[in-house]
C-alpha positions in Angstrom: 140.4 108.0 57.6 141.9 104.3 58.2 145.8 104.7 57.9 149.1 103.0 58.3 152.6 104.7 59.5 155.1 102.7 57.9 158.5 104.1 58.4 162.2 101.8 59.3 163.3 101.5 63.3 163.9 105.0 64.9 161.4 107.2 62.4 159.3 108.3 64.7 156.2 106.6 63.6 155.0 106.2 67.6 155.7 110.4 68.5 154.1 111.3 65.0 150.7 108.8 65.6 150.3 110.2 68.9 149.9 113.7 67.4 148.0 112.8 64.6 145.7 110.7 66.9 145.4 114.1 68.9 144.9 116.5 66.3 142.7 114.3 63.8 140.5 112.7 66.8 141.3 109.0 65.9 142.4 106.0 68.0 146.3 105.3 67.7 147.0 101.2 67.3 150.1 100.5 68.1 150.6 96.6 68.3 152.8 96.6 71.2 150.3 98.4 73.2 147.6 95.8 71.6 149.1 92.5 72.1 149.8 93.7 76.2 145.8 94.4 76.0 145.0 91.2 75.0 146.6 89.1 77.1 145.2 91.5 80.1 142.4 90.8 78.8 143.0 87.5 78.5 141.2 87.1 75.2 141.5 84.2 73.0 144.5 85.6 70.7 146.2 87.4 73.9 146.5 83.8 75.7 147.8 82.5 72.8 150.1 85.7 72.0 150.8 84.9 76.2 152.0 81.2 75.2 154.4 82.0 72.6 155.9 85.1 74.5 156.2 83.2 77.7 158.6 80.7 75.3 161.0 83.2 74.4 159.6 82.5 70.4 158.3 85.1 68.3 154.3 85.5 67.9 153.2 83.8 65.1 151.4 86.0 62.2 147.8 84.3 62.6 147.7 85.3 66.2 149.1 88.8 65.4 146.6 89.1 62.6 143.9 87.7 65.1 144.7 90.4 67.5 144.7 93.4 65.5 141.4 92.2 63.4 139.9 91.8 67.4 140.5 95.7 67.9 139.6 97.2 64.7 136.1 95.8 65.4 135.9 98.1 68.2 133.8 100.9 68.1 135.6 103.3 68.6 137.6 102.7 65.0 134.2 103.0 63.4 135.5 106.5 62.0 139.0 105.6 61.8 141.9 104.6 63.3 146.0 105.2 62.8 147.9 101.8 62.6 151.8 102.0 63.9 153.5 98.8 63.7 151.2 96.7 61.6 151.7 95.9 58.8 155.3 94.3 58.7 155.2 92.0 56.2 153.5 91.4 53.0 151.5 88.4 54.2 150.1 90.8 57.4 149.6 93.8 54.2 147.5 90.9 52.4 145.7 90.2 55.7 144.7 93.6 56.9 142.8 94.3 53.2 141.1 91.2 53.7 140.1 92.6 57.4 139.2 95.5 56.1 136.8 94.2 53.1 135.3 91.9 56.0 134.2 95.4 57.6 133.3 96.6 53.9 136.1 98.8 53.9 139.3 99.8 52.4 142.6 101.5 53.7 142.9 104.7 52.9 146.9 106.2 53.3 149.6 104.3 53.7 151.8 107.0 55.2 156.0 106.9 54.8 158.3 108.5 57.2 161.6 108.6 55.1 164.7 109.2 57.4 168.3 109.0 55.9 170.0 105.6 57.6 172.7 107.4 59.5 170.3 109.7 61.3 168.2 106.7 62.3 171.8 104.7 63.6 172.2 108.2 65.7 168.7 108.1 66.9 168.7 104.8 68.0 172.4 104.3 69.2 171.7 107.2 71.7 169.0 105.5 73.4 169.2 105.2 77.0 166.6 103.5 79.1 166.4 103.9 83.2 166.8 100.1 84.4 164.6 100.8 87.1 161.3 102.9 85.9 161.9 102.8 82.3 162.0 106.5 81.8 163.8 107.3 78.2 166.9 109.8 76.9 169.0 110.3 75.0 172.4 111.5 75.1 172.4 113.9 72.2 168.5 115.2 72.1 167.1 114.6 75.3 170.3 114.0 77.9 169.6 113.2 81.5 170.6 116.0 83.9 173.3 114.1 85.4 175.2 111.1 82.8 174.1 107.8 84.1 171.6 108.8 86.3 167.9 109.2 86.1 166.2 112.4 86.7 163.1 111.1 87.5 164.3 108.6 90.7 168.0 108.0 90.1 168.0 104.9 88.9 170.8 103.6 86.5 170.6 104.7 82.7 171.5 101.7 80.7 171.9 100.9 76.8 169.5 98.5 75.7 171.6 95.4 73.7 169.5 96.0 70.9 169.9 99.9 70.7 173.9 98.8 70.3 175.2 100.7 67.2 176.5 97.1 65.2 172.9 95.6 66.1 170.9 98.8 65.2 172.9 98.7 61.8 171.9 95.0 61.3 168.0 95.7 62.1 168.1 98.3 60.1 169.5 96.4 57.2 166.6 94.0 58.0 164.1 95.9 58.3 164.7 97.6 54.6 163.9 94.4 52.8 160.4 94.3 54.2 160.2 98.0 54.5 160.2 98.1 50.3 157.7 95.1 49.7 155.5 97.6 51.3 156.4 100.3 49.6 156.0 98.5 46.6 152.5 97.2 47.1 150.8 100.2 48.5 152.5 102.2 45.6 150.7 99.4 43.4 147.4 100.5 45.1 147.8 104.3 44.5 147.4 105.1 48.2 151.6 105.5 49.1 152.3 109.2 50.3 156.3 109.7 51.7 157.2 112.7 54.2 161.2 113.4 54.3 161.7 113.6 57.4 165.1 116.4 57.1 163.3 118.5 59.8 161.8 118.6 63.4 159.3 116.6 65.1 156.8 119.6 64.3 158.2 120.8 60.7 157.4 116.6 60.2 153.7 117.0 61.8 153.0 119.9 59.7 153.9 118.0 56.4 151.6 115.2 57.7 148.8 117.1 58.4 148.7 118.6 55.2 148.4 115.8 53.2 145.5 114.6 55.9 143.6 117.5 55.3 144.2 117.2 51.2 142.8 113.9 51.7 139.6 115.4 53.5 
């Protein structure tokens, strides 16, 4: 099963990968953890990636693309794999099918998390991150035991600038644009499934793994 996650800023692509990943025995890509690889690595597209970071720019789409055609070679995607984060954009859509016919294969699900706009503002707007060991809350689902203080080794919880509520309204605005070009042209291929995400992390799980197992 070769699948994407596609899903706005604070769906909950990342939790729901790692449990398919689990459950389904198949590697979870996400790019972030990808391009940090590569430049450990020090491959070819993670010192470039390394360049581009290192200048404050954004990573151009070649070198993205580069990367994430680099680790779906590897063997252990020979059975599969669960992409989270790629593809953003049409052109990177265009370039993972061309990847994929390069390995004589085809993607199989392109999976939608659908969550209404003002429970994703909530989600993300919550966020707080511990300045010192990164550990992460929230201060409606998953509060620290003390406000302002991390559990784990009392460090100060901050708000990151982008989790501010006026900026997580703008990204999400972005993001939506993009978001339906993809919807668009996987719904085009016939391989577009949505989930709804109105419940839990599980009741959301459950849905997914339903459709997985339809899909053999």
């Amino acid at each position: 099963m070769d699948m994407i996650l596609l899903g706005l800023p604070g769906a909950g692509k990342g939790t729901q990968a790692k449990k398919i990943s689990k459950e389904f025995d198949l590697p979870h890509i996400a790019t972030g953890d990808i391009f940090r690889q590569a430049i450990r690595d020090k491959t070819t597209m993670g010192r470039e990636a390394k360049k581009f970071l290192n200048a404050g720019e954004l990573v151009p789409d070649e070198v993205t693309i580069g990367i994430v055609k680099d680790r779906l070679n590897k063997k252990d995607c020979d059975k599969g794999f669960i992409l989270d984060g790629f593809p953003r954009t049409l052109n990177q859509a265009e370039a993972l099918d061309d990847i994929l016919e390069e390995m004589n294969n085809k993607l199989d699900l392109a999976l939608y998390i659908n969550v209404a706009e003002e429970k994703l503002i909530k989600r993300l707007s919550g966020r707080r991150i511990c300045e010192d060991c990164g550990a992460s809350y929230h201060m409606q689902f998953n509060p620290p035991k003390e406000d302002g203080i991390c559990d784990k080794c009392g460090g100060k919880l901050i708000q990151r600038s982008d989790d501010q509520e006026d900026t997580v309204i703008n990204r999400i605005k972005v993001n939506k644009k993009q978001m339906q070009d993809l919807l668009d042209y996987y719904t085009d291929k016939d391989i577009l499934q949505k989930i709804e995400s109105t419940g839990g992390i599980n009741e959301v799980f459950t849905d997914i793994s339903q459709i997985l197992k339809e899909l053999g």
